[in-house]
N, C-alpha and C positions, 0 to 999 in steps of 0.2 A: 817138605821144607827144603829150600833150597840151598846146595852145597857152600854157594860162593857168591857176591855181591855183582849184578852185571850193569853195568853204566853203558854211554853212547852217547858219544863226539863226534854232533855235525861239524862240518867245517863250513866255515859261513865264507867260503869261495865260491865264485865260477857257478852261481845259483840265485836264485832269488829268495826273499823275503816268504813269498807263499808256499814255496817250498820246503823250507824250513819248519815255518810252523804247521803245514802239515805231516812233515817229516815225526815232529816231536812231540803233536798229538798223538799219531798212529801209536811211536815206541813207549810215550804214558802209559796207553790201552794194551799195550803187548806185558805191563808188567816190568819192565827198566825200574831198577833199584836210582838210578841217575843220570843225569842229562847234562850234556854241554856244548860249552861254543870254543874256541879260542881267542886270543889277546893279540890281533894283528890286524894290519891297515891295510897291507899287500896281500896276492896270493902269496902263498910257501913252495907251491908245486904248482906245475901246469903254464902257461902262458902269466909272464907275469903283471901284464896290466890288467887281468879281469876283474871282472864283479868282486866286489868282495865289501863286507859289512863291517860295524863295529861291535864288540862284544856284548861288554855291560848293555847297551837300550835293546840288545838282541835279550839279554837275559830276561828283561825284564816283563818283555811281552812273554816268553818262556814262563815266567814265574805265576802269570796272570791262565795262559793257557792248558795248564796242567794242574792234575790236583793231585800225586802222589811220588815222583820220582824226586828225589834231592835235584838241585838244579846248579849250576857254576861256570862258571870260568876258568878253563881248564889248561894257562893259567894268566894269570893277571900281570903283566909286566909293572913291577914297582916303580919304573923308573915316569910312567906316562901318566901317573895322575897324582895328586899332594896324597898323603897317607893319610891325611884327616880327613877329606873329600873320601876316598876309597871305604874307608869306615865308614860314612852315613849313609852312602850309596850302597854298601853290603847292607846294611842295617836296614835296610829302605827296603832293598827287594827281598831283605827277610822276610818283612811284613806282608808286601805282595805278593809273596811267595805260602803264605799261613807257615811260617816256620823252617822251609824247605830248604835253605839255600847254604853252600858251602862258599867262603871267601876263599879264592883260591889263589895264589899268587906264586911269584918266582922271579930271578935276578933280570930277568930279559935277557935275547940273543940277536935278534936278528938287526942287521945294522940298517936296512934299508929304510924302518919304519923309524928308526933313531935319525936319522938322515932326512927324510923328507920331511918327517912332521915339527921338526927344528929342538929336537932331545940330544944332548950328549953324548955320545957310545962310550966314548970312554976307554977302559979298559977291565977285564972282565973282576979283577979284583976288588977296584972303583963299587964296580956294580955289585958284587956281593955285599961291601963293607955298605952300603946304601938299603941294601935290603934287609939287614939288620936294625936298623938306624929304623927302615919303614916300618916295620914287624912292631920295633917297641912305644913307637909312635899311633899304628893302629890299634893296641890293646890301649892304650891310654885315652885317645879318643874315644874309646866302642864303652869305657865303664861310666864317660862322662854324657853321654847320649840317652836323650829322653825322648819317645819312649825307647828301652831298650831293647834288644829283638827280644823274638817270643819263640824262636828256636834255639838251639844250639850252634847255629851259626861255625860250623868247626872252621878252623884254619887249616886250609892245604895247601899244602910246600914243594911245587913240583922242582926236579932236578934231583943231579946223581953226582953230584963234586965231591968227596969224601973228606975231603978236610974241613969246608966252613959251608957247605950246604945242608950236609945231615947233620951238621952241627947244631944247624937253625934249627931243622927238623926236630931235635931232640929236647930245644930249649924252648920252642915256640910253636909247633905244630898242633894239630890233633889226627891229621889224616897224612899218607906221605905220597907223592906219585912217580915211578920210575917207570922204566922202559927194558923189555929184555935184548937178548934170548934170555931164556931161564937162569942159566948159569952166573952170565952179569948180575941180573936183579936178584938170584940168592946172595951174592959177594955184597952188594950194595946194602942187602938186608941185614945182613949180619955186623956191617958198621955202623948203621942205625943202633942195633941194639947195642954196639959198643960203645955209643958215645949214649944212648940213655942210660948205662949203668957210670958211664964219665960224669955226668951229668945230673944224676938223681929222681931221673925221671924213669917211671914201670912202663916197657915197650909196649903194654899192653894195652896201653891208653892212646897209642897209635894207630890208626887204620892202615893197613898198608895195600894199595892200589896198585894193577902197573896198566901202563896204556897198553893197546894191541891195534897198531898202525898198517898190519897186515892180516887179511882173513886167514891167510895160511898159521896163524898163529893159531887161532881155536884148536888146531890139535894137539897145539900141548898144553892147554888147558890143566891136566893134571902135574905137567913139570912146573908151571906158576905155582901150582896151589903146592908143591911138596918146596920150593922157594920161600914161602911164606906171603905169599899174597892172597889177598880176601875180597877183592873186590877190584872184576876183569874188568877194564873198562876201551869199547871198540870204537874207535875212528874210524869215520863213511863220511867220505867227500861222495861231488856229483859234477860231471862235466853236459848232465844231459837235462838241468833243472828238476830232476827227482830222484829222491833219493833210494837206493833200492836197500830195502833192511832184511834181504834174506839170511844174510850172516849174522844179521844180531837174532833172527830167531834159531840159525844153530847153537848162539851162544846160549841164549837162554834155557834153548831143550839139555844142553851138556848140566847147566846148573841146578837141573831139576832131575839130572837121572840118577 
C-alpha cells in the first residue's frame, strides 16, 4: 500500500497537444493517484511568447483519455470564468471523467493573463474577496444542476495567504494545495488547522497536497509527509515537446517503499 498520494502537473507550455496527451496516458499507466494542467494563457517560465494551451478543454480530453487518476486544474483562476459556467463545466467533465475530477480553483495572480485577455487585476484583496463571492456561488449552482455529478467532485483551494485564503480553505474546501520547503508548508498547515477548529470544521475532512515544482524536492519526501501533507504532487514542463517522467517514477518508487 502506498505511503502517500502522488499526482503530476503537466504544464501545458512550450509543447504541444500530442505531447501532452501522451505525456498523461503514460503517467495513468505508471499508477498516478492525479493528473493536472494549469490556469494560464501565457508561458510562466521560459521564453514568454510560446505555445501554450488552455486549461479546462485540455482537461477534458484528460478526462476522456484516462481511466483511473483524479484529474484538475491545478488551479482555476476565479477571476476568468462566471462561477455558474465554472460549475457546469466541472460538473460536465465530472461526468467525462466517470467521476474523477477535482474543481480546483484560487484568487488568480498573474497580471499578464488579466491584462491581455481584457480581466480586471485589480488588487490582490479585490481578488480574494471575489473568490469568496465565487466559492458561495459555485456550491449554489453545483446543488441546482441536473444531472448532478456522479463523483465527489472535491473542491481545491490552491494558495497559502493566511489570513482569508485558508480561511476559504477551512469554510469551503475539501482538498488544500501549498507549496514548501517543508518548514513553510508545515507553518501553513497548522493555520489551516487553526482556522478549522475557528471555524467548526474536523481538519480531517481536508486533503492536504503540496506542489513539488523541483525534482530536487523528491528528497524530502519524508519532511512533507512529517508537515502533514498526503498527497505529493510533481510539476514536469517540456522545452523539447516530450515529456520526460523519470522523476515522477522516483516519486512513485518513494511512495511504495
Amino acid at each position: 500500500m502506498a505511503r502517500f498520494r502522488v499526482g503530476l502537473q503537466l504544464h501545458p507550455q512550450h509543447t504541444s497537444v500530442d505531447a501532452l496527451r501522451a505525456a498523461w496516458r503514460a503517467a495513468d499507466q505508471m499508477g498516478v493517484d492525479s493528473l493536472w494542467v494549469w490556469d494560464h494563457f501565457f508561458p510562466i517560465y521560459g521564453p514568454p511568447d510560446g505555445a501554450h494551451f488552455e486549461g479546462w478543454t485540455l482537461l477534458s480530453a484528460m478526462a476522456v483519455e484516462t481511466s483511473n487518476a483524479m484529474v484538475g486544474v491545478m488551479v482555476t483562476c476565479n477571476s476568468y470564468r462566471n462561477p455558474e459556467l465554472l460549475a457546469d463545466m466541472a460538473r460536465t467533465v465530472d461526468h467525462l471523467s466517470g467521476g474523477r475530477a477535482y474543481l480546483g480553483i484560487g484568487a488568480g495572480w498573474f497580471e499578464r493573463d488579466y491584462r491581455e485577455y481584457g480581466y480586471e487585476f485589480g488588487t490582490a484583496s479585490r481578488r480574494l474577496h471575489d473568490l469568496q463571492t465565487g466559492l458561495e456561488r459555485i456550491k449554489a449552482r453545483m446543488a441546482k444542476l441536473d444531472p448532478q455529478p456522479i463523483g465527489r467532485l472535491p473542491i481545491f483551494i490552491g494558495g497559502g495567504g493566511e489570513q482569508v485564503t485558508l480561511r476559504l480553505v477551512a469554510e469551503y474546501a475539501d482538498a488544500w494545495n501549498g507549496f514548501g520547503p517543508p518548514d513553510v508548508y508545515g507553518r501553513k498547515n497548522r493555520v489551516l488547522d487553526d482556522w478549522c477548529s475557528r471555524v467548526g470544521r474536523d481538519p480531517a475532512e481536508i486533503e492536504r497536497t503540496v506542489g513539488l515544482m523541483d525534482p530536487g524536492e523528491i528528497d524530502r519526501v519524508e519532511e512533507y509527509l512529517e508537515a502533514g501533507a498526503t498527497h505529493l504532487i510533481l510539476g514536469v514542463g517540456t522545452v523539447t515537446d516530450r515529456f520526460d517522467l523519470s522523476n515522477l517514477e522516483r516519486l512513485l518508487a518513494r511512495s511504495r517503499a
